[in-house]
N, CA, C and O of each residue as an XYZ file, in Angstrom:
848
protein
N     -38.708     29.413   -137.528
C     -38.655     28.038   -137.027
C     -38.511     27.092   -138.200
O     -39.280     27.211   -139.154
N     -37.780     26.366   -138.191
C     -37.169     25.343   -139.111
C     -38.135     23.894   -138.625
O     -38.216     23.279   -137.562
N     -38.935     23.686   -140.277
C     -39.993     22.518   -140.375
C     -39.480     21.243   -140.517
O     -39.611     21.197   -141.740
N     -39.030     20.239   -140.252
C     -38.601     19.043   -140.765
C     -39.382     17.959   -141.480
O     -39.411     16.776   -141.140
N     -39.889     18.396   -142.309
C     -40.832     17.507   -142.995
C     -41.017     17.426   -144.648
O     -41.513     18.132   -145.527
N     -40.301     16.104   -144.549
C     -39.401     15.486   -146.145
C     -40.647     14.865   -146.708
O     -40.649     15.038   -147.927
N     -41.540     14.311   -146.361
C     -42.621     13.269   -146.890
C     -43.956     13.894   -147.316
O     -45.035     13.303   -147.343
N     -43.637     15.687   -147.777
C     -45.465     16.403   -147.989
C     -44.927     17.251   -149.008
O     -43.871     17.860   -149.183
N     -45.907     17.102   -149.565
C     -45.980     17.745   -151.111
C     -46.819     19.114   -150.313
O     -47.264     19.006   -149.171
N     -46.965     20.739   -151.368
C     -47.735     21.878   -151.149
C     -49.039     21.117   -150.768
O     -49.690     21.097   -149.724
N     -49.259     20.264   -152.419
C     -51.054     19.647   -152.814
C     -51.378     19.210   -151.268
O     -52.177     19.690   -150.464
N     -50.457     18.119   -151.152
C     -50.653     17.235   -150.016
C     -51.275     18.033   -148.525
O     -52.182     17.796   -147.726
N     -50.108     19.198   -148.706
C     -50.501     19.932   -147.343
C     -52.044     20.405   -147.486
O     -52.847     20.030   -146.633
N     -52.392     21.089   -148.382
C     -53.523     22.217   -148.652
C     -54.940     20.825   -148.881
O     -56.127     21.130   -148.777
N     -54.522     19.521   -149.160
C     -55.627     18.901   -148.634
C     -55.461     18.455   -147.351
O     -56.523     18.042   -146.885
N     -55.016     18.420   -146.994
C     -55.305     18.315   -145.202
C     -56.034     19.402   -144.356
O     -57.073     19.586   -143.720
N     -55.211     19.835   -144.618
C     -56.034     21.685   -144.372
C     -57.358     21.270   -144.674
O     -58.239     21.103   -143.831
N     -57.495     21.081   -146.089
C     -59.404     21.481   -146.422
C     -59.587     20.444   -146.041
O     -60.754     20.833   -146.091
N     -59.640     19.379   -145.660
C     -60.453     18.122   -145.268
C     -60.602     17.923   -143.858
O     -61.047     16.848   -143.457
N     -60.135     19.249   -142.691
C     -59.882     18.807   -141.375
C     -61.338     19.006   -141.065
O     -61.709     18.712   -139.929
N     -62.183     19.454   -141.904
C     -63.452     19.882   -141.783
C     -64.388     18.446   -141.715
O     -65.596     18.400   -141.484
N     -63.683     17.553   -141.923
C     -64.116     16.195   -142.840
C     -64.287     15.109   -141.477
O     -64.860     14.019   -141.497
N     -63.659     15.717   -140.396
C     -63.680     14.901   -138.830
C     -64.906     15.435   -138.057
O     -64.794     16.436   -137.349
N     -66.079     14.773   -138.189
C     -67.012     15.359   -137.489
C     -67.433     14.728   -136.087
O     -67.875     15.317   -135.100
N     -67.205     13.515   -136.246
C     -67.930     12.580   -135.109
C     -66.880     12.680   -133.892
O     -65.733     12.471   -134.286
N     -66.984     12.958   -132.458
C     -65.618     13.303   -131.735
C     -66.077     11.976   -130.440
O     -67.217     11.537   -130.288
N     -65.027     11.615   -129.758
C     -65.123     10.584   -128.954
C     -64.340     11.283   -127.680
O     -63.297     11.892   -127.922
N     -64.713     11.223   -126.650
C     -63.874     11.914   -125.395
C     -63.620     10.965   -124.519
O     -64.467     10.437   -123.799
N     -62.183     10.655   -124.552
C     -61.678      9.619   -123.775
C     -61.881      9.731   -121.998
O     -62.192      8.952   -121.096
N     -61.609     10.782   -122.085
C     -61.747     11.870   -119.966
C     -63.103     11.198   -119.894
O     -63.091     10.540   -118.853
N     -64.628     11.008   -120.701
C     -65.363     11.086   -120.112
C     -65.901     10.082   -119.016
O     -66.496     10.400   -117.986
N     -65.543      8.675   -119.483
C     -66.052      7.600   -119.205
C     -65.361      7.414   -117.882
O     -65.855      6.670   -117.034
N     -63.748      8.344   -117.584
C     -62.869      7.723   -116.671
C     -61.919      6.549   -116.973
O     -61.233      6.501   -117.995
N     -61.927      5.497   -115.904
C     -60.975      4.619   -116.217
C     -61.875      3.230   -117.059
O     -61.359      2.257   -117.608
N     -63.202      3.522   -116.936
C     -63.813      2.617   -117.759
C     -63.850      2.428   -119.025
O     -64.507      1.690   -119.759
N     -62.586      3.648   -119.269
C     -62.379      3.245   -121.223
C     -61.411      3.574   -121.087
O     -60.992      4.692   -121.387
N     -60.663      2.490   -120.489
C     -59.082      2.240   -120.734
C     -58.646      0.986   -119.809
O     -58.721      0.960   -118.580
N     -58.156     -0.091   -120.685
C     -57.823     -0.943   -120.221
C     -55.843     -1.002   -119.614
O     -55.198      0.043   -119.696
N     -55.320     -1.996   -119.197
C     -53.644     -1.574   -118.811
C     -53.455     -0.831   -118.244
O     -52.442     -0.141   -118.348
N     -54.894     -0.569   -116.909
C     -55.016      0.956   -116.181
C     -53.797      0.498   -114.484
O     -54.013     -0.107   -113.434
N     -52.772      1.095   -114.990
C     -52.042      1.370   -113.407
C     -52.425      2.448   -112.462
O     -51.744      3.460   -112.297
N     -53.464      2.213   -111.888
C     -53.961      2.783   -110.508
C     -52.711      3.575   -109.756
O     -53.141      4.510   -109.080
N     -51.336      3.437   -109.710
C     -50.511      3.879   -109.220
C     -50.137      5.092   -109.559
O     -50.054      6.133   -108.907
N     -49.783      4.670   -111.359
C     -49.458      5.796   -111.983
C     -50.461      6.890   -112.525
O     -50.239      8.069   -112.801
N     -51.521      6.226   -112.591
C     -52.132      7.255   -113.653
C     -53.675      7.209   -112.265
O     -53.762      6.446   -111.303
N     -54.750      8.408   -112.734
C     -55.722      8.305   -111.556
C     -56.765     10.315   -112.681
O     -56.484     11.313   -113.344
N     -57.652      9.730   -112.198
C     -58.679     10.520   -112.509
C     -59.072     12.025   -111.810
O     -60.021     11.747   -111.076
N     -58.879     13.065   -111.720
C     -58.979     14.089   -110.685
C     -59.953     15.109   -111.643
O     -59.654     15.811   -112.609
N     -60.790     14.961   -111.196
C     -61.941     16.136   -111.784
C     -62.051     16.171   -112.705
O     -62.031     17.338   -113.096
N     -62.268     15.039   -113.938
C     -62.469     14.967   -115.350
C     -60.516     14.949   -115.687
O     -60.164     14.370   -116.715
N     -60.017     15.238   -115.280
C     -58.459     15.186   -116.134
C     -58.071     13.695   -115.275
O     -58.458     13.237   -114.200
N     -57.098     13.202   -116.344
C     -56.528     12.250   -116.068
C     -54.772     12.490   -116.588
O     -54.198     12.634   -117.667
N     -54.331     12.427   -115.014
C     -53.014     12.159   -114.139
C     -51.929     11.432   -114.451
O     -52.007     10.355   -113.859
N     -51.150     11.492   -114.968
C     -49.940     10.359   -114.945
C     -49.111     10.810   -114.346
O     -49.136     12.024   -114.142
N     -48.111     10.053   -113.859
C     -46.564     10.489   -113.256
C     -45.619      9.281   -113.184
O     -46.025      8.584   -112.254
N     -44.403      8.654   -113.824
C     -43.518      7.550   -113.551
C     -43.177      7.799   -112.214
O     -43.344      8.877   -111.645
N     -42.712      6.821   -111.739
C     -42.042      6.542   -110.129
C     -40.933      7.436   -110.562
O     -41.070      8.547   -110.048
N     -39.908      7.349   -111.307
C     -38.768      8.368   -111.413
C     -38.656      9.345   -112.378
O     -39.337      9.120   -113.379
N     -37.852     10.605   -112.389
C     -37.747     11.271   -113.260
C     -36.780     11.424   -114.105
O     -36.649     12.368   -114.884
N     -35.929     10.312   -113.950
C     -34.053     10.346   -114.658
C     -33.963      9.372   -114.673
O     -32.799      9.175   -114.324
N     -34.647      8.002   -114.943
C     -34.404      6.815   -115.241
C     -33.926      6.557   -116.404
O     -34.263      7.243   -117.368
N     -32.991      5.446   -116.531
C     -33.376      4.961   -117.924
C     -34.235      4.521   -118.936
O     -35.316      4.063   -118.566
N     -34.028      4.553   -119.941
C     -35.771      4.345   -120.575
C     -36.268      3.466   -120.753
O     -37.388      3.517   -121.261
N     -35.541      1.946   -120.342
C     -35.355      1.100   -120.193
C     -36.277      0.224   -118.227
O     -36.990     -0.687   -117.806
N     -35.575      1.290   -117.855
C     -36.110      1.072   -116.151
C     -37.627      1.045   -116.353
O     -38.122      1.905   -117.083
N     -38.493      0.023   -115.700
C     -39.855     -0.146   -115.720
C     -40.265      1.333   -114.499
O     -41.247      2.061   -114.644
N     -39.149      1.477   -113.275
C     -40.064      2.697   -113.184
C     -39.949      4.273   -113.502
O     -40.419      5.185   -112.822
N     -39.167      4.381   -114.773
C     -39.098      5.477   -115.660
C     -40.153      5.755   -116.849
O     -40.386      6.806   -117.447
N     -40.685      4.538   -116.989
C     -42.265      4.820   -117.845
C     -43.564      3.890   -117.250
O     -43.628      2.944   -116.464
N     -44.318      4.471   -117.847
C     -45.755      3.914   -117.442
C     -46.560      4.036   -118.674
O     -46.302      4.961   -119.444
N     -47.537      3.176   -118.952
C     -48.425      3.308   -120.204
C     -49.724      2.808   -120.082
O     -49.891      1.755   -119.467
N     -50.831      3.508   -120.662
C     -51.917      3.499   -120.708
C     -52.696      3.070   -121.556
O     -52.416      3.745   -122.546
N     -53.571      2.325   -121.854
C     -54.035      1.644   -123.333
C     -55.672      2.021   -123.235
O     -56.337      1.788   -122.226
N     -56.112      2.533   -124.238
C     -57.710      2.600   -124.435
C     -58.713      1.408   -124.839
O     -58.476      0.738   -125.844
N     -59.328      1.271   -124.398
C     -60.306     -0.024   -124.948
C     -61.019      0.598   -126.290
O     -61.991      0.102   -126.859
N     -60.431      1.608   -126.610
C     -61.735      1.646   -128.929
C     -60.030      1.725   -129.088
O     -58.978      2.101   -128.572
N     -60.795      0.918   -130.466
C     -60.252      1.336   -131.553
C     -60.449      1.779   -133.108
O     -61.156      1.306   -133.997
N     -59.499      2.930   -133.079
C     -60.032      3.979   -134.434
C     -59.543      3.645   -135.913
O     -58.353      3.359   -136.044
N     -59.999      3.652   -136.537
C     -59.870      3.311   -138.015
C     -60.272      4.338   -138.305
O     -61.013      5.202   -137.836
N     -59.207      4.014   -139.881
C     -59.624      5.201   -141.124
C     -59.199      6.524   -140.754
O     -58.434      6.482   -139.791
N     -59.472      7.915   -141.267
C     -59.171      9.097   -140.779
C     -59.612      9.720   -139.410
O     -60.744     10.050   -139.059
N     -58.313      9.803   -138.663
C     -58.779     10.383   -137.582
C     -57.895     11.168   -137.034
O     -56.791     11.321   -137.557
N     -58.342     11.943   -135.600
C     -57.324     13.381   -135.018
C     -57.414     12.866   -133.841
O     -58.440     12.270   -133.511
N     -56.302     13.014   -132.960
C     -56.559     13.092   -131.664
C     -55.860     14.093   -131.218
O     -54.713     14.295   -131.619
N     -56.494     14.899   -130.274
C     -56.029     15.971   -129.912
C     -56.297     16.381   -128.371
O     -57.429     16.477   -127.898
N     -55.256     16.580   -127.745
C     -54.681     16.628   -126.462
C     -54.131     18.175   -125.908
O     -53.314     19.005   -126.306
N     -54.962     18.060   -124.896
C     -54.685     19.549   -124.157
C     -53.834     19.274   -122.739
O     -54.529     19.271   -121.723
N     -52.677     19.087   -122.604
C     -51.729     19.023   -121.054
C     -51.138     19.854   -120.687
O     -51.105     20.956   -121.234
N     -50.473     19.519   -119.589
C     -49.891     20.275   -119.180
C     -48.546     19.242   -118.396
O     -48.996     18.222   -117.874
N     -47.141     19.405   -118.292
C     -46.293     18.956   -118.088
C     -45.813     19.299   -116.808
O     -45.295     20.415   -116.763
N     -45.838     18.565   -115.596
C     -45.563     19.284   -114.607
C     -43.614     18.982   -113.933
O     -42.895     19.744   -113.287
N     -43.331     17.498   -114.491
C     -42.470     17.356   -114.826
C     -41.811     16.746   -115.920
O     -42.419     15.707   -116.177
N     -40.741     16.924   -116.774
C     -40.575     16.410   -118.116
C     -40.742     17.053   -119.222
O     -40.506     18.258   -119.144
N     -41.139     16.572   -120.438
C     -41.644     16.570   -121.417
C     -41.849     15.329   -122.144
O     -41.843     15.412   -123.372
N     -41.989     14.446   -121.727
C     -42.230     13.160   -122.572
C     -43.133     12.443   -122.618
O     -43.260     11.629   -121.704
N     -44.376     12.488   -124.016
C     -45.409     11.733   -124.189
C     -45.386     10.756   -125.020
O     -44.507     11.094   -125.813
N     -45.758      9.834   -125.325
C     -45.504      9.220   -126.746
C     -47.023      8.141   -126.811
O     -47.560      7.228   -126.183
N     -47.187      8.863   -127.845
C     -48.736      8.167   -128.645
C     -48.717      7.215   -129.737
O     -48.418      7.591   -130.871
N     -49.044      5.888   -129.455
C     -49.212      4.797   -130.310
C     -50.574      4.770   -131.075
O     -51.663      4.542   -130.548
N     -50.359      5.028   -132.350
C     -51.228      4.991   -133.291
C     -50.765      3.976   -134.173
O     -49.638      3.600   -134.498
N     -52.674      3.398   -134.678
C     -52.172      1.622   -135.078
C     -51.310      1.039   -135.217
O     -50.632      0.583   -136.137
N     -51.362      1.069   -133.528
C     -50.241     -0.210   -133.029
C     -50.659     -1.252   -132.685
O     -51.375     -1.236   -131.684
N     -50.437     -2.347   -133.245
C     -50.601     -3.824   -133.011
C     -49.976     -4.463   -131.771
O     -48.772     -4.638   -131.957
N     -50.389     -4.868   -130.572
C     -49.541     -5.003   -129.221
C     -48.775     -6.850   -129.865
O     -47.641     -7.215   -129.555
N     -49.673     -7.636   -130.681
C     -49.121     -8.638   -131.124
C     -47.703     -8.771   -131.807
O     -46.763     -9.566   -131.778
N     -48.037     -7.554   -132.454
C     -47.197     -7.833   -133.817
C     -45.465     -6.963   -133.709
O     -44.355     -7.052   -134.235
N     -46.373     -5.926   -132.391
C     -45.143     -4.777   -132.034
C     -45.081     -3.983   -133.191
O     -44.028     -3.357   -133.074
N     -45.674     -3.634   -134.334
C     -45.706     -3.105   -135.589
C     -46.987     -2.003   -135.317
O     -48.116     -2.189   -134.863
N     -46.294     -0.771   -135.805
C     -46.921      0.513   -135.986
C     -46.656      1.924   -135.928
O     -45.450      1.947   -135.686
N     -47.126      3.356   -136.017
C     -46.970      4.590   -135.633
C     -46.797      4.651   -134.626
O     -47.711      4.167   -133.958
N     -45.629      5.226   -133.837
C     -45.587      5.530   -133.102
C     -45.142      7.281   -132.681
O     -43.925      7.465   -132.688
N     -45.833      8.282   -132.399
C     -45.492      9.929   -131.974
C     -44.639     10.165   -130.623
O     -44.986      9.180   -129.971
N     -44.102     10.588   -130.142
C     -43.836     11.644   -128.883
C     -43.157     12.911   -129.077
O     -42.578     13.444   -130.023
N     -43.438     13.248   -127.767
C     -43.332     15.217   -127.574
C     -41.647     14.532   -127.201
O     -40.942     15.339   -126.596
N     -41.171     13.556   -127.418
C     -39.689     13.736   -126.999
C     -38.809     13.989   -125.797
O     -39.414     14.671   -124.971
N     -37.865     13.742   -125.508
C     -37.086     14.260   -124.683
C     -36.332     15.440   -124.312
O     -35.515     15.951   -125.078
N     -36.614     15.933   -123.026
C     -35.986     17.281   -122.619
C     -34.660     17.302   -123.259
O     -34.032     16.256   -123.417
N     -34.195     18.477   -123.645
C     -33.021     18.901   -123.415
C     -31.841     18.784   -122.368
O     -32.384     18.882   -121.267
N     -30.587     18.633   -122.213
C     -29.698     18.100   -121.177
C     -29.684     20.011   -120.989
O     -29.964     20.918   -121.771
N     -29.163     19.979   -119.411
C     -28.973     20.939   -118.704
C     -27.682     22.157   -119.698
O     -27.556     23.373   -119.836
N     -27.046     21.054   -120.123
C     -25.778     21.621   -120.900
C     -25.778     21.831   -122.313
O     -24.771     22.346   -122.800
N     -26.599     21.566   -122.950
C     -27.353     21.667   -124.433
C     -26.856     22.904   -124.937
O     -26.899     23.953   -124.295
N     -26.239     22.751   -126.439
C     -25.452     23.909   -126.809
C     -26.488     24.768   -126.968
O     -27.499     24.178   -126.588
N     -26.771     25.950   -127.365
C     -27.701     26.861   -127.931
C     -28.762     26.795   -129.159
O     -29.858     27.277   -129.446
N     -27.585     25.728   -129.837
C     -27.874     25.598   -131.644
C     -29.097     24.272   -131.325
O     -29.949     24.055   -132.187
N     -29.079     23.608   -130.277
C     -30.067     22.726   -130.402
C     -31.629     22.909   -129.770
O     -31.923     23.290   -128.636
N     -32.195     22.663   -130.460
C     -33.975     22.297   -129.936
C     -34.510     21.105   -130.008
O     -34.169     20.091   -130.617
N     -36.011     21.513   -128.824
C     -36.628     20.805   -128.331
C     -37.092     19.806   -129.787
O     -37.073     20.415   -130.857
N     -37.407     18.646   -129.811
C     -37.447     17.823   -130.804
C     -39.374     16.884   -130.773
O     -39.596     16.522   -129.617
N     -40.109     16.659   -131.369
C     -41.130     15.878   -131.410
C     -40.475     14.621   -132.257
O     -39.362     14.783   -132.758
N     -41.127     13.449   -132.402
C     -40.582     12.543   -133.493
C     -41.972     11.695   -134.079
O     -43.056     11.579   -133.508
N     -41.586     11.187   -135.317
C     -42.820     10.001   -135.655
C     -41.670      8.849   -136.116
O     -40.805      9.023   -136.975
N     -41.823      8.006   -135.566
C     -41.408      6.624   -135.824
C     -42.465      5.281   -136.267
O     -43.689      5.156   -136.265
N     -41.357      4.399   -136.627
C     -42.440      3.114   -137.407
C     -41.541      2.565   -136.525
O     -40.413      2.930   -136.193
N     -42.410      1.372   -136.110
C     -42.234     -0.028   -135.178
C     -42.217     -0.944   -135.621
O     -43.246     -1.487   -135.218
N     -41.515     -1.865   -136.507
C     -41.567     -3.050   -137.095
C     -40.881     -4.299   -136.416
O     -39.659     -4.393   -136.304
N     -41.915     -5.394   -135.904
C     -41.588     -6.230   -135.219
C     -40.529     -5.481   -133.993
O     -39.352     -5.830   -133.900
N     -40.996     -4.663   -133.299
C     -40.106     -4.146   -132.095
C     -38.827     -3.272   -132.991
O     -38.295     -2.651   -132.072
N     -38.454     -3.089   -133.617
C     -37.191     -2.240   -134.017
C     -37.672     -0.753   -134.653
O     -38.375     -0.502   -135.632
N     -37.195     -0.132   -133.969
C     -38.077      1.348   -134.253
C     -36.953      2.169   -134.616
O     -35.878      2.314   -134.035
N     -37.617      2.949   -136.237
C     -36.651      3.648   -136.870
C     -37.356      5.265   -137.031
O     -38.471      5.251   -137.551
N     -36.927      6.356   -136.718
C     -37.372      7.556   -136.836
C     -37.666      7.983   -137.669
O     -36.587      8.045   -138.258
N     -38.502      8.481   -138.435
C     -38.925      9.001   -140.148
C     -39.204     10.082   -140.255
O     -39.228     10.613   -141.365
N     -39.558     10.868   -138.912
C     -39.723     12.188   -139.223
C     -39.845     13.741   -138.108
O     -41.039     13.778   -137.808
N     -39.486     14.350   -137.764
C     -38.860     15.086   -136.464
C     -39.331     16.593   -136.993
O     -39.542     16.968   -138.147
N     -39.405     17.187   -135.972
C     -40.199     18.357   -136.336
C     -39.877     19.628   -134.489
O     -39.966     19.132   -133.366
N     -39.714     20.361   -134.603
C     -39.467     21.338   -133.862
C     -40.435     21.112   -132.696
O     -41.383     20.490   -133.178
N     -40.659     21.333   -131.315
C     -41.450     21.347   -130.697
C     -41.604     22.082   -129.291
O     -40.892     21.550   -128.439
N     -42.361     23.187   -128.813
C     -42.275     24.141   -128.165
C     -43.268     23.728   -126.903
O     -44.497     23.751   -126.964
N     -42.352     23.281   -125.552
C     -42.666     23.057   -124.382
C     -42.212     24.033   -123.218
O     -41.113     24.504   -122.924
N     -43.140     24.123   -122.814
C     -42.971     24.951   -121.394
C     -43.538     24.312   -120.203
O     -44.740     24.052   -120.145
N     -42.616     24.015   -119.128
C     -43.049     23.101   -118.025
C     -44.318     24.235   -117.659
O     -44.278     25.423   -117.982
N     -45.233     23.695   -117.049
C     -46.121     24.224   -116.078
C     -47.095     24.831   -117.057
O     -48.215     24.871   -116.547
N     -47.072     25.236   -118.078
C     -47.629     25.371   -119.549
C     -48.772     24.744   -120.031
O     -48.601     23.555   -120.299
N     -49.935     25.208   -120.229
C     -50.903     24.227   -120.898
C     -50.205     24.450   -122.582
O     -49.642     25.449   -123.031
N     -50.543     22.884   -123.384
C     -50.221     23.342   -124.376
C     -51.186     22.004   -124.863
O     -51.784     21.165   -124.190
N     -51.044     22.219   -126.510
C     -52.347     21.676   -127.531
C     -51.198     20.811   -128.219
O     -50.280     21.412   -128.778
N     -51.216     19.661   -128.200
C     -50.841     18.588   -129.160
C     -51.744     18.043   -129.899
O     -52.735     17.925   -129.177
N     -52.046     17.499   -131.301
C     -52.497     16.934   -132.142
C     -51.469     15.365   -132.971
O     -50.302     15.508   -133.335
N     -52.102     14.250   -133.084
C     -51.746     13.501   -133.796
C     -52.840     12.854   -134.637
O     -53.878     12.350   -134.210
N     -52.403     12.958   -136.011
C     -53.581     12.348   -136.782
C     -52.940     11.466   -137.833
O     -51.821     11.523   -138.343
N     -53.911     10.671   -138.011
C     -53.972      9.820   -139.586
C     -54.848     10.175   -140.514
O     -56.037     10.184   -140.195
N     -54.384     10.613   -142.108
C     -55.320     10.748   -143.013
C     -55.117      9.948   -144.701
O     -55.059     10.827   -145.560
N     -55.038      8.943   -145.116
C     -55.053      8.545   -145.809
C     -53.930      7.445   -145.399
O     -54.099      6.584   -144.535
N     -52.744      7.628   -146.180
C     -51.646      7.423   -145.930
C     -50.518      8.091   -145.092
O     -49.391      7.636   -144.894
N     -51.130      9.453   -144.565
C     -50.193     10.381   -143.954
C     -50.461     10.162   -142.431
O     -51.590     10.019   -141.961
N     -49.384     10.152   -141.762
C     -49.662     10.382   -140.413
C     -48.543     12.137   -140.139
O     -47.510     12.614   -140.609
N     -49.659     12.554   -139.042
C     -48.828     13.938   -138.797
C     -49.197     14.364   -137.793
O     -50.253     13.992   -137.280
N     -48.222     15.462   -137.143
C     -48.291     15.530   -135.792
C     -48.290     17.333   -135.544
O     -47.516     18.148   -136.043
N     -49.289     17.545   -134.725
C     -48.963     19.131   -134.845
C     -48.618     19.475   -132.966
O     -48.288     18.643   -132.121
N     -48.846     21.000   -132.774
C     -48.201     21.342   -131.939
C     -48.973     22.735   -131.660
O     -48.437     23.631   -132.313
N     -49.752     23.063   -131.111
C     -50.566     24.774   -130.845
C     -50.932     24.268   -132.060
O     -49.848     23.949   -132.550
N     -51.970     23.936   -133.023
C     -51.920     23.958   -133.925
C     -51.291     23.802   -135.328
O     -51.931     23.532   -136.345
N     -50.133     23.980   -135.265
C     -48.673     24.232   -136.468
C     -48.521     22.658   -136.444
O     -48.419     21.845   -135.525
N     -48.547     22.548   -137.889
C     -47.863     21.196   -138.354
C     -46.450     21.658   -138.200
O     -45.897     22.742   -138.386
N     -45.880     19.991   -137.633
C     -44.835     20.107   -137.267
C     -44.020     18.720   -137.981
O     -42.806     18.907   -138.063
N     -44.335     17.823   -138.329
C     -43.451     16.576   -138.667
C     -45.327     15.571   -139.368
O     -46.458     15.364   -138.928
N     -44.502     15.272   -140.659
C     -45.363     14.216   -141.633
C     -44.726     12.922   -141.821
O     -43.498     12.974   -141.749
N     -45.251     11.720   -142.054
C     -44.980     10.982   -142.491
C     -45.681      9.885   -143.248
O     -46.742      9.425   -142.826
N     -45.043      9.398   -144.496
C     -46.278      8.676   -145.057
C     -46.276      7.575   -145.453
O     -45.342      7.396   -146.234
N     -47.176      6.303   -145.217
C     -46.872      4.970   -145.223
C     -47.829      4.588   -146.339
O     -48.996      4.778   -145.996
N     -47.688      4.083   -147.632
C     -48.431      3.347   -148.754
C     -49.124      2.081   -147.605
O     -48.790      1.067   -146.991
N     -50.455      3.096   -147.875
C     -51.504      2.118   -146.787
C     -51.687      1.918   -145.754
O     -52.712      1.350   -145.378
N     -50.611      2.382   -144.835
C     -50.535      2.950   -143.263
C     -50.821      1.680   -142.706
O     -50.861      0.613   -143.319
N     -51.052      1.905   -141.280
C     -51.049      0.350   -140.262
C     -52.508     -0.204   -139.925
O     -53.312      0.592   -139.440
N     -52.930     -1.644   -140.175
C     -53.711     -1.910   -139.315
C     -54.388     -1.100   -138.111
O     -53.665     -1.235   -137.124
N     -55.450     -0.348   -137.839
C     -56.010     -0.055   -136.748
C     -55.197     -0.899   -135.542
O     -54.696     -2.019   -135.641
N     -55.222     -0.072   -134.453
C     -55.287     -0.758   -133.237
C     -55.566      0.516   -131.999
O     -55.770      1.695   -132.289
N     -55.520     -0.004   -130.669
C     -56.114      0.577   -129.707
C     -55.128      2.506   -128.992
O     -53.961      2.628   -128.621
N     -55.489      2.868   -129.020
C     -54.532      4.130   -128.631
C     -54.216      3.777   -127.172
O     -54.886      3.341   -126.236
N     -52.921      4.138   -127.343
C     -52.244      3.707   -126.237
C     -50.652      5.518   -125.624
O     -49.721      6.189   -126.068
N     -51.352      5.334   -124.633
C     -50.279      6.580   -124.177
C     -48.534      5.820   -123.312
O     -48.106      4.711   -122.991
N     -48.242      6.711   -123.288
C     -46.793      6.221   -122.651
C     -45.866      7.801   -122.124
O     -45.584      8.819   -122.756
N     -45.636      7.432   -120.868
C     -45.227      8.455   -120.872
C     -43.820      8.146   -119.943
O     -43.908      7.231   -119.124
N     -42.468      8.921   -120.058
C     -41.212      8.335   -119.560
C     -40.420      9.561   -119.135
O     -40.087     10.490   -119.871
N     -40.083      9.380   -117.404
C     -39.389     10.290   -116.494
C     -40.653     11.776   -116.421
O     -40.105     12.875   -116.517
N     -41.845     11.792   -116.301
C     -42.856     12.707   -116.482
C     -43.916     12.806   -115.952
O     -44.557     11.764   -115.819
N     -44.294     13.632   -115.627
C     -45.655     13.716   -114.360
C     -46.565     15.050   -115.842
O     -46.137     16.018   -116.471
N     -47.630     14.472   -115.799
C     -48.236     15.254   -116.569
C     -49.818     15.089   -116.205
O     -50.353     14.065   -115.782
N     -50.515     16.506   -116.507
C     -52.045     16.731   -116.598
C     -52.499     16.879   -117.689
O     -52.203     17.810   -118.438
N     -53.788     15.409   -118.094
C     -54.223     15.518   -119.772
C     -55.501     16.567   -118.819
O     -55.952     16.336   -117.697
N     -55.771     17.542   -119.602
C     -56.901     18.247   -119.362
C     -58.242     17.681   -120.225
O     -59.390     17.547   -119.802
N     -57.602     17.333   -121.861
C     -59.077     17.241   -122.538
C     -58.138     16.463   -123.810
O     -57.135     16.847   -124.412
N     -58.975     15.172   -123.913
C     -58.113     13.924   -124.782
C     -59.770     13.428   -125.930
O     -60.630     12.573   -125.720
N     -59.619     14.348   -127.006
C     -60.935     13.705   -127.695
C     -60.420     12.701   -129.052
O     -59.317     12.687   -129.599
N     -61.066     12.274   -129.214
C     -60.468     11.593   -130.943
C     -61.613     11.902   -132.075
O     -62.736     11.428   -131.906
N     -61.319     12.713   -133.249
C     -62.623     13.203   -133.786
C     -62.424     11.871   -135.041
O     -61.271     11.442   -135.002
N     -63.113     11.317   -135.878
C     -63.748     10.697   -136.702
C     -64.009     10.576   -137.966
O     -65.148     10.860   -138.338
N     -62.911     10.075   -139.038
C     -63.836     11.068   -140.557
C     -64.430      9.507   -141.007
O     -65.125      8.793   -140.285
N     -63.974      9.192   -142.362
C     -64.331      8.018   -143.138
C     -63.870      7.111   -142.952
O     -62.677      7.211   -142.663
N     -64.357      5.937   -142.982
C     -63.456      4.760   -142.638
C     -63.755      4.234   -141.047
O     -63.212      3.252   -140.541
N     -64.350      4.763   -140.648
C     -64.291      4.232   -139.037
C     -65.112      3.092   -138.752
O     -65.145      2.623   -137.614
């Protein structure tokens, strides 16, 4: 499997590694329900036995069409080093996308997703894609893309974290796409989004290092 990730040194990698030990304090978003999350659409999204539900009104919209996505916003917000890590399952789609310190004012920040499906007709030579993008004043440029292995109906383990200056995104575990910002973004609130996709979060925690 071919890594796409231009912005990590060996050093760089092998402290991440040893410092994941360094996230101790964990926060569980499922627990509270919808009482820790504000921008809650009752329509789209809904609580079923500790997991929380999303699904857009359509599944082939444009991405553009208000009912081809839906988005979810948390009331904390995390500073300093942190992981969030997500257990779903995709019942239709593949498309998540996680705003990490994102400023809703400023439109400026990290932004992750598991990406868009593949077209029905997709040559052979191409794969499933994750991405990390920066948001500056609304114009969003891609910085870093990384392989990503979805199976509809599939539970699978996503990770997105910030650690210093690095933001990175894994996948079952496996780093998959880095990127690194001299000083990274303002904190702001985690916010989900999800477009043409019906999905089950099973277990959404955010663990905690320095800085919080």
């Amino acid at each position: 499997m071919r890594i796409a990730i231009k912005h990590i040194t060996i050093p760089l990698l092998l402290a991440m590694l040893a410092s994941s030990q360094a996230f101790g304090q964990a926060t569980d978003l499922l627990a509270g329900g919808a009482a820790n999350w504000q921008a809650f659409d009752e329509d789209r999204w809904s609580f079923v036995n500790g997991e929380l539900h999303g699904s857009t009104a359509k599944f082939d919209g444009d991405k553009t069409d208000p009912e081809a996505s839906t988005f979810i916003v948390s009331k904390e917000t995390f500073s300093g080093d942190y992981i969030v890590s997500i257990e779903l399952t995709f019942d239709q789609g593949r498309y998540l996308g996680v705003y990490l310190d994102f400023g809703q004012e400023s439109q400026s920040g990290i932004w992750m997703a598991s990406g868009h499906a593949l077209d029905a007709d997709a040559p052979d030579n191409e794969v499933e894609r994750s991405y990390i993008k920066t948001v500056e004043n609304g114009f969003w440029i891609v910085r870093a893309t990384g392989e990503l292995i979805v199976q509809k109906g599939k539970r699978i383990k996503l990770g997105f974290s910030r650690r210093g200056d690095a933001y990175s995104l894994w996948n079952d575990g496996k780093l998959i796409a880095v990127y690194r910002k001299q000083g990274g973004y303002p904190a702001g609130p985690l916010q989900l989004r999800l477009t043409n996709s019906a999905v089950r979060i099973h277990d959404l925690q955010v663990k905690t290092g320095k800085g919080r």
